[in-house]
GUMIDO-208128 format. One record per residue (C-alpha): residue in one letter; x, y, z. Coordinates in pm, whole numbers, plus 50000, padded with zeros to 5 digits. Layout:
<atoms>
AXYZ...
</atoms>
This chain:
<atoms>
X649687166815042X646687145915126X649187114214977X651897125415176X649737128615519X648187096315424X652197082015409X652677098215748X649727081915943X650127044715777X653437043115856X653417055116207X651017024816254X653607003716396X656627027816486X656937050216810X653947062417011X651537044716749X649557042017060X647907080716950X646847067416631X643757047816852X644377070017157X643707102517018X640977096916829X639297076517076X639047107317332X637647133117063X635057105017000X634167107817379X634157147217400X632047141217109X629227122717249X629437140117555X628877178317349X626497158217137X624257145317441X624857183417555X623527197617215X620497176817222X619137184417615X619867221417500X617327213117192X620077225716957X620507214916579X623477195716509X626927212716565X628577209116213X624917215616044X624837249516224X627697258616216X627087261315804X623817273415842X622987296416111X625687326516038X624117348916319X625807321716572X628637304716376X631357327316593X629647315416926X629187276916824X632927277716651X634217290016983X631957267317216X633427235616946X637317245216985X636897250517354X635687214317312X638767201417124X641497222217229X642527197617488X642657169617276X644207190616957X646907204817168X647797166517299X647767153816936X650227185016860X652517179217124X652477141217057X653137142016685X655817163716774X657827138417018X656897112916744X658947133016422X661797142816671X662147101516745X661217089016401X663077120216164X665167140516449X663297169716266X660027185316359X657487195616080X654847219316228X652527222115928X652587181715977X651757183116322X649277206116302X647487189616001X647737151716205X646227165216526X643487179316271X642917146416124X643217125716479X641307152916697X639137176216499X637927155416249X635957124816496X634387149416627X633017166816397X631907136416256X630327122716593X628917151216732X626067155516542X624847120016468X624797117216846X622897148516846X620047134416636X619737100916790X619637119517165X617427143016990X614797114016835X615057093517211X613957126017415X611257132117213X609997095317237X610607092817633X611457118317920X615047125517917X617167126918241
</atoms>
């Protein structure tokens, strides 16, 4: 599965709407610095971090992180979509819904918390705005 997404992504690199392969995970990069910089004025622990560790919260911070994405997954979605219809005049949905993942989901989960700390290490070392 992971080969066959894999096929999917590389070889949209050049076909219709390849534009979403930079696109998409260019804005969840942005939401992600932007919840970042939010998590560290709140003095929070990293998102993805507490989300595994903290189980009295995980509900709250899973909601607050898809109400952060949702946008941005339900673009990628909608997107991939058009782009099977043009490329196979079929639509996969299990596809879709695993490339949004990948190009939405994913950055920022991988963003958001690195941000985090370095906000986190620069407002203890200066006065924050």
């Amino acid at each position: 599965m992971l080969i066959h997404l894999w096929k999917v992504l590389v070889g949209q690199l050049h076909g219709p709407l390849s534009f979403r392969l930079i696109l998409q995970p260019s804005m969840a990069v942005i939401l992600a610095i932007h919840a970042g910089l939010r998590d560290a004025r709140a003095g929070r622990r990293p998102y993805f971090w507490a989300v595994l560790m903290d189980l009295d919260h995980r509900k709250d911070l899973l909601r607050e992180g898809w109400k952060d994405v949702c946008k941005v997954f339900a673009v990628a979605v909608a997107l991939d979509a058009i782009c099977q219809l043009i490329v196979f005049s079929w639509l996969y949905p299990s596809e879709a819904l695993l490339v949004a993942t990948v190009l939405a989901i994913l950055p920022n989960l991988v963003v958001r918390g690195p941000v985090n700390r370095i906000a986190s290490f620069r407002t203890k070392d200066s006065n924050w705005p």
